[in-house]
DRENKE-697052 format. One record per residue: residue in three letters; x, y, z of N, C-alpha, C, O in turn. Coordinates in steps of 0.1 Angstrom, whole numbers, plus 5000, padded with zeros to 4 digits. Atoms other than C-alpha are relative to their C-alpha. Example, Ala and Ser with C-alpha at 12.3 -4.5 7.8 and 13.67 -1.06 7.14 Angstrom:
BEGIN
ala500949885000512349555078500950125000501950125007
ser499149895000513749895071499250115008499750225009
This chain:
BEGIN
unk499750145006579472821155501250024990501350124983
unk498549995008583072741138499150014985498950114977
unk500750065016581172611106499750114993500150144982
unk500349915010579372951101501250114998501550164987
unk498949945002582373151110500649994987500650074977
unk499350035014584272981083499250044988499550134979
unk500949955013581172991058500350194996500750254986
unk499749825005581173401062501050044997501050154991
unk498749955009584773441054500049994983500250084975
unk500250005014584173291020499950124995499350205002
unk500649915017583873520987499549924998500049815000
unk500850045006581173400972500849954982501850014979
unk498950045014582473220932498950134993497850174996
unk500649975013581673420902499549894992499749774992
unk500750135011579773250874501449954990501449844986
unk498750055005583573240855500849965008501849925001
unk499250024994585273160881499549855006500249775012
unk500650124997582872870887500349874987500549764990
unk499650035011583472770854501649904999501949794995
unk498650055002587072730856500749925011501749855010
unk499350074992587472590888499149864999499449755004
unk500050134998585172340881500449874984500449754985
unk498950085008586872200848501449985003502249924995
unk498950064996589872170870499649905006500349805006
unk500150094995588071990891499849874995500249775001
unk500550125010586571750860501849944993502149844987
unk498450085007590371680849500549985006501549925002
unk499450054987591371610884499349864997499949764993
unk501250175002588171310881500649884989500749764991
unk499950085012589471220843501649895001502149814994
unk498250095002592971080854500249905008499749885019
unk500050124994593970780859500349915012501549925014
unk499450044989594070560892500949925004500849855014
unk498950044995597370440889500850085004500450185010
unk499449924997600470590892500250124992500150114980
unk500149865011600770940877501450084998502250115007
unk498649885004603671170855499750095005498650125010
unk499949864993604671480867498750104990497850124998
unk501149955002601971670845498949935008498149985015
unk501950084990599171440860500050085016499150135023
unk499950004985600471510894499750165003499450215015
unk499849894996600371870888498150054999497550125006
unk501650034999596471820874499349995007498150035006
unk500850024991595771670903500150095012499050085018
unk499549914992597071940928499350124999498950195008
unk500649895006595572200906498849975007498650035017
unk501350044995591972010912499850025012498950105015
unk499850034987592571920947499550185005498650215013
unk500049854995592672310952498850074994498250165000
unk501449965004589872370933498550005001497650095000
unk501150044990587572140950499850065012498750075017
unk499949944989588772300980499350155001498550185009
unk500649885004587972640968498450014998497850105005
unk501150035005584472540953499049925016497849935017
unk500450024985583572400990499850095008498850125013
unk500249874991584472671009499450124997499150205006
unk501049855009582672950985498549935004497750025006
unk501050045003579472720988499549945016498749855016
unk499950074985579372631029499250115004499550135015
unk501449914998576272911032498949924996497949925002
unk501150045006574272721010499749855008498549815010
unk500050074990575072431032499250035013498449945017
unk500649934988573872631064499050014998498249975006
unk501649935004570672751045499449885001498549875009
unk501150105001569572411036500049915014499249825016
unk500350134988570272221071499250085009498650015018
unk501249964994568172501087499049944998498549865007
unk501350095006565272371068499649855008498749825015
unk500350094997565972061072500149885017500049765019
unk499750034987566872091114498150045006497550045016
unk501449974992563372181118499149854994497949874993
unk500550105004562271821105500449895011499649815017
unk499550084991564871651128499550015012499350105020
unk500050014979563971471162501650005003502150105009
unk498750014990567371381170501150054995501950105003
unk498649945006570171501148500050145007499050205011
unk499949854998571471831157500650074990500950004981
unk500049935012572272091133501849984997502349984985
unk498750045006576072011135500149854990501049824982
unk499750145007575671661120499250004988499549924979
unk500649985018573171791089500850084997500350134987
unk499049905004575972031085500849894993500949884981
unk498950115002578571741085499449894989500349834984
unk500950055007576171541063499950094988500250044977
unk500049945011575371841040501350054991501350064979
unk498749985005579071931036500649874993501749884988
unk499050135003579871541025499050004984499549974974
unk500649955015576971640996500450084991500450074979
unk499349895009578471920988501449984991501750044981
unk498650055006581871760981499649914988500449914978
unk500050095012579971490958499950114993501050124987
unk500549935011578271770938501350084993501650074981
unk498649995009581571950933500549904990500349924978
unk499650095011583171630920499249984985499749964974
unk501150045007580071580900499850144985499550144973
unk500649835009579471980887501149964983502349944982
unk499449965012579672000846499950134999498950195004
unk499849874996580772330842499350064984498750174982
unk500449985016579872300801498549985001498150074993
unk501350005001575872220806499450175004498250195003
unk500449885001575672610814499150055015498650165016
unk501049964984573772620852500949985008501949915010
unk499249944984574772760882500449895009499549825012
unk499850134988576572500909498850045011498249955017
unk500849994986574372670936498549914997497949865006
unk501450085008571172500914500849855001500149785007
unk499550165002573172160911500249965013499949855018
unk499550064989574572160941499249985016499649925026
unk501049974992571672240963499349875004499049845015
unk500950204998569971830954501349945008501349895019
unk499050114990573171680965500150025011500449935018
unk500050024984573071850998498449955005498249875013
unk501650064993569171811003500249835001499849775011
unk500650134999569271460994501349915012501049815018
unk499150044991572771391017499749985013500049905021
unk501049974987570171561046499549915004499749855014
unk501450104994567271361043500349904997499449835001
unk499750164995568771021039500749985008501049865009
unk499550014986570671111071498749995011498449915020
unk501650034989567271201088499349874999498849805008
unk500550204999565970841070500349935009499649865016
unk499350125000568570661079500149995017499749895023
unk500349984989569070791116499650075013499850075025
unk501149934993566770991129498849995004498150085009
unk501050124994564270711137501149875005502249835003
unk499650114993564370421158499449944992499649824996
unk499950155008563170201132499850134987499150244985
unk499849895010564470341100498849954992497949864994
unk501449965010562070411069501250004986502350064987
unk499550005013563370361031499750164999498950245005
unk499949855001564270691019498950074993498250164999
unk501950015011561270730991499049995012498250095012
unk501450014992558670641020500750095012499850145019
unk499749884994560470881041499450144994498450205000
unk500349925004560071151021498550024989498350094979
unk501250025005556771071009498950035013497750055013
unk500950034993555871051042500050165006498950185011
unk499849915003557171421047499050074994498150135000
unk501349945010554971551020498649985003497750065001
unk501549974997552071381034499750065011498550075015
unk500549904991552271591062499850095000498850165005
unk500749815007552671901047499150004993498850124990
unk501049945005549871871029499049985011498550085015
unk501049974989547471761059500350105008499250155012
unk500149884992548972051079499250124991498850234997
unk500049875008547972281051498549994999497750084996
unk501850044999544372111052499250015011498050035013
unk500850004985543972111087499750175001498650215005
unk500349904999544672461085498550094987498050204988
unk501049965008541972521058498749945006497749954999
unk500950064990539572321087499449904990498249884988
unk501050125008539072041061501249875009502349895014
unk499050094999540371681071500349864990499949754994
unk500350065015540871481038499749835006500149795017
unk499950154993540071091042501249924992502049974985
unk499350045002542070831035500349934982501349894976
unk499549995020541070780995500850164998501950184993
unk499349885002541771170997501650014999502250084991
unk498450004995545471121009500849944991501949974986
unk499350135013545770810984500450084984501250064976
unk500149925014545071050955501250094997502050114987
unk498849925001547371280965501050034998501650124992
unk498750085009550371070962500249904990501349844987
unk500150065015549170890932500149855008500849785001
unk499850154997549070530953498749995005497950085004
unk501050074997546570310968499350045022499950115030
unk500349974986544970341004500849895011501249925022
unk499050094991546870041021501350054999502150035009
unk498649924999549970231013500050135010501050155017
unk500549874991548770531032499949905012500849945019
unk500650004987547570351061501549945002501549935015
unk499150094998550970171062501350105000502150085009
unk499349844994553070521058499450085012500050165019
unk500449924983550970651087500149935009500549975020
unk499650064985551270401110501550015002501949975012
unk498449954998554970511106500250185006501250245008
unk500049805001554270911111500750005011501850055011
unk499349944990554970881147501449925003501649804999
unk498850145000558570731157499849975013499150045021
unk500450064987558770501184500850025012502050005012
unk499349974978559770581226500449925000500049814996
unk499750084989561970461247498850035011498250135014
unk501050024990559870311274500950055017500350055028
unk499849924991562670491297499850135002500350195012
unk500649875001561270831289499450045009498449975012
unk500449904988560371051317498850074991498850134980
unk501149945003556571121316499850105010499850105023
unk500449874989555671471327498650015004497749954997
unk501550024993552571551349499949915008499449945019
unk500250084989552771241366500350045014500950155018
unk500149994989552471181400501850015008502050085018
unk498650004996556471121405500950084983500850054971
unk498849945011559271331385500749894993501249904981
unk499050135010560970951380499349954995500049894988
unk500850025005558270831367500449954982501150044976
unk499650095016558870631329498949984996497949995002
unk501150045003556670521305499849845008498849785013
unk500350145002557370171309499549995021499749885026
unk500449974983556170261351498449994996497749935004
unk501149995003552670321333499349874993498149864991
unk500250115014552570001309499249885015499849875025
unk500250124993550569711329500449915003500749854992
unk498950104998552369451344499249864997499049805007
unk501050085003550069181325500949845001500549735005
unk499250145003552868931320499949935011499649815010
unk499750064987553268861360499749894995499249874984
unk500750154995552768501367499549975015500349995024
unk500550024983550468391400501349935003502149854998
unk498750024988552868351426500149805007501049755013
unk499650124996552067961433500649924987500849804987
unk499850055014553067921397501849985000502549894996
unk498449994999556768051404500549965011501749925012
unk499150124990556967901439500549874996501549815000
unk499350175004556967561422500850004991501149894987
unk499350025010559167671397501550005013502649945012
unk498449954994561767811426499849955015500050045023
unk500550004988560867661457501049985011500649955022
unk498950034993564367631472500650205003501150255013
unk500349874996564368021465498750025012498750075024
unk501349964992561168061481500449975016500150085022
unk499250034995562867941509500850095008500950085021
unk499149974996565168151516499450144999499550225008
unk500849865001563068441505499050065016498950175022
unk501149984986560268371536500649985010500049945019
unk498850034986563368341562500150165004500050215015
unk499449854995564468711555498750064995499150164989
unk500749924998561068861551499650075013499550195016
unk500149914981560468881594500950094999500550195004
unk498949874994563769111596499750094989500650174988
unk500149855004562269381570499250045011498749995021
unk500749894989560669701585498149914997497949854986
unk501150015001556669611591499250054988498249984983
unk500649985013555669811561500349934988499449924980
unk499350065011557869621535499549865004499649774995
unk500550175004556369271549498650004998498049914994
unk501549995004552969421547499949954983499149874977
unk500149995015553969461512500249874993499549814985
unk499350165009555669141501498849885006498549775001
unk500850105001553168971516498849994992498449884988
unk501149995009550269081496500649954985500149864978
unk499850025011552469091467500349844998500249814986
unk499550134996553468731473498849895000498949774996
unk501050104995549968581484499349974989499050054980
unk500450105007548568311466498950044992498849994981
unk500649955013545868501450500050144995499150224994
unk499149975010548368691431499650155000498550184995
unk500749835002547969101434501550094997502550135003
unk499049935010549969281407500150145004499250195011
unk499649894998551369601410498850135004498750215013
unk501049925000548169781403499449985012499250055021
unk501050084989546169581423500750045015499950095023
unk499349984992548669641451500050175008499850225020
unk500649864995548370011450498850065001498650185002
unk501449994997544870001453499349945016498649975026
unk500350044985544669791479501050095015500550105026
unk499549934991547370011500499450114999499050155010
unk500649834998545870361492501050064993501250174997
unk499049955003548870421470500050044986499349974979
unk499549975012549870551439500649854992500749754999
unk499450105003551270301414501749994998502449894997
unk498849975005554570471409500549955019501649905021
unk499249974990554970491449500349825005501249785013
unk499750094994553970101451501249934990501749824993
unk498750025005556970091425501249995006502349935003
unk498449944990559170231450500249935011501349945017
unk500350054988557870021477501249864993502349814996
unk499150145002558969721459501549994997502349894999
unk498650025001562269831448500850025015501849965018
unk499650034985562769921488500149845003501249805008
unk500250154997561969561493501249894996501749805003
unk499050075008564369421468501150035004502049965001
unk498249944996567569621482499849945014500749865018
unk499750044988566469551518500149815000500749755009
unk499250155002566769171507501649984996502649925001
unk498350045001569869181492500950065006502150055002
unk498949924989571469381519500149915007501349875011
unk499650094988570269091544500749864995501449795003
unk499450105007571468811519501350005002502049915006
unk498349954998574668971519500949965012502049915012
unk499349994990575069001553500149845007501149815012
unk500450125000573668631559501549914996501549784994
């Protein structure tokens, strides 16, 4: 990876050298945002290079913490908590007082963690989570993993105690723990490889079929003209699916001897061999 490349060329800063580049950097911040004299300009140039310096010595500590925090991520990849931890790293520079006496790698360490995990908040769920109940919600995992492994399983006052809040708060961070599927997700094990969730979800909505003849009956129409010219298996099908007391997908593959995925396939056969003869019509 370019990123670590770059990172391992760095020299590491000395603690004086940390010092001095980052009071260039604080007199780069102090000057004013209009236009600037040739000293100011030379201030700012100085800084500019300093920041630059102070970034590129500190792009390990960047790597170190988005390991961490790539083992939390569903979907980011470790290039974009990089790109994320490096846009922290640039505040904390700007930010670093060089006169309070502590190490930037100590200062600068929160501004990339916190740059991280309000990346992972913000998009690394399909329905985001406030950043506080993110990382609350974080914590209460690690401690139930650390419980489970000690074969206790705490209850839900237990959990509340833990984080100093109430039990309706808990149950309201856990119904968040897992994030939510696409319902085009390829379920493994099933009976077909194409197989989706949303192939498994019940088709409860249908409506009985004399319900939508009267809504479309000029369709309907034109529908029961080109059912004789499908193949015999495909009017087996449409006819059941079709007849007046109403036999849903399920129901369909039960009554054929079939899978539900395959009477899936049946009906999308059905639907293309219509609109091929429509076409041709």
């Amino acid at each position: 990876m370019e990123y670590l490349n770059i990172a391992g060329r760095q020299p590491l800063l000395t603690a004086d050298e940390e010092i001095i580049l980052g009071r260039a950097v604080q007199a780069m911040q102090g000057l004013p945002s209009g236009p600037l004299d040739r000293q100011q300009r030379g201030i700012k140039r100085h800084g500019m290079k300093a920041r630059e310096r102070m970034v590129a010595a500190n792009m390990r500590l960047v790597m170190a913490v988005a390991k961490k925090f790539h083992r939390q991520a569903r979907h980011l990849q470790l290039g974009e908590l990089l790109q994320e931890g490096t846009v922290g790293l640039v505040r904390a520079v700007e930010k670093f007082d060089p006169e309070r006496g502590y190490k930037f790698s100590t200062y600068g360490y929160w501004w990339i963690r916190q740059s991280m995990a309000r990346a992972i908040a913000t998009y690394d769920r399909s329905i985001r989570l406030p950043q506080h109940q993110h990382e609350r919600l974080i914590k209460l995992k690690a401690w139930l993993s650390k419980q489970s492994e000690l074969g206790q399983r705490p209850t839900l006052d237990e959990c509340a105690a833990f984080l100093g809040t109430d039990c309706e708060n808990v149950r309201d961070l856990l119904s968040h723990a897992q994030d939510a599927s696409s319902l085009d997700t390829h379920v493994r094990g099933h009976d077909s490889d194409s197989s989706t969730l949303i192939d498994l979800i019940a088709d409860d909505r249908d409506l009985p079929w004399d319900v939508v003849a009267s809504d479309y009956s000029d369709e309907m129409q034109v529908l029961k003209a080109v059912i004789p010219q499908l193949p015999e298996r495909h009017q087996e099908f449409l006819q059941l699916r079709l007849s007046p007391d109403f036999f849903s997908r399920s129901q369909l593959a039960q009554q054929l001897g079939i899978s539900r995925e395959r009477a899936r396939q049946l009906e999308n056969a059905c639907i293309h061999q219509i609109k091929v003869r429509l076409r041709i019509a």
